[in-house]
N, C-alpha and C positions, 0 to 999 in steps of 0.2 A: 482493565486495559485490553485483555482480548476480545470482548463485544466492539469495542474500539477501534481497533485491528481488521477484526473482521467486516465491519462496515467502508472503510474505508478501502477494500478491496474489492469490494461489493460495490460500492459508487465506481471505482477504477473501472472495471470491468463494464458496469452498465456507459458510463461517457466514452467508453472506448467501443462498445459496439457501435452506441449512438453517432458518435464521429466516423465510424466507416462505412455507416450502411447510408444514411441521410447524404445528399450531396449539399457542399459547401461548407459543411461542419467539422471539417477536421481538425480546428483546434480544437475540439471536444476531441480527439483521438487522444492529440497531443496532451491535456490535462490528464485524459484520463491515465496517461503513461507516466504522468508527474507523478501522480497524486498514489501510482502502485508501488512507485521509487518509493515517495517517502512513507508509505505504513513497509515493505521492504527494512528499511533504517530503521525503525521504530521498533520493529519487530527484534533486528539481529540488536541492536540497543538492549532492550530489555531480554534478551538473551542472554547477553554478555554479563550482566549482572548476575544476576540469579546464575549463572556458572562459574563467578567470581568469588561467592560467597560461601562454595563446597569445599575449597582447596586446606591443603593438611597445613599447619602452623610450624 
């Protein structure tokens, strides 16, 4: 899941330069700002779990 994660932040970041430096392409900014929301979610997701699973009974 974190290869996962990390690619997908990795794509964010590259469509997000490509959308600012290229004129006309700023929905690539705009995906690419999506697309670091949702590994963001995914991430604090699979967080949440795995620190759900330590707590005392």
């Amino acid at each position: 899941m974190v290869p996962l994660l990390l690619l997908l932040i990795i794509v964010a970041i590259a469509l997000g330069i490509i959308g600012a430096v290229v004129k006309g392409l700023l929905y690539l900014l705009v995906i690419g700002v999506v697309v670091f929301l949702l590994s963001l979610i995914l991430f604090g997701l699979r967080l949440g779990r795995r620190m759900g699973r330590g707590r005392a009974r």
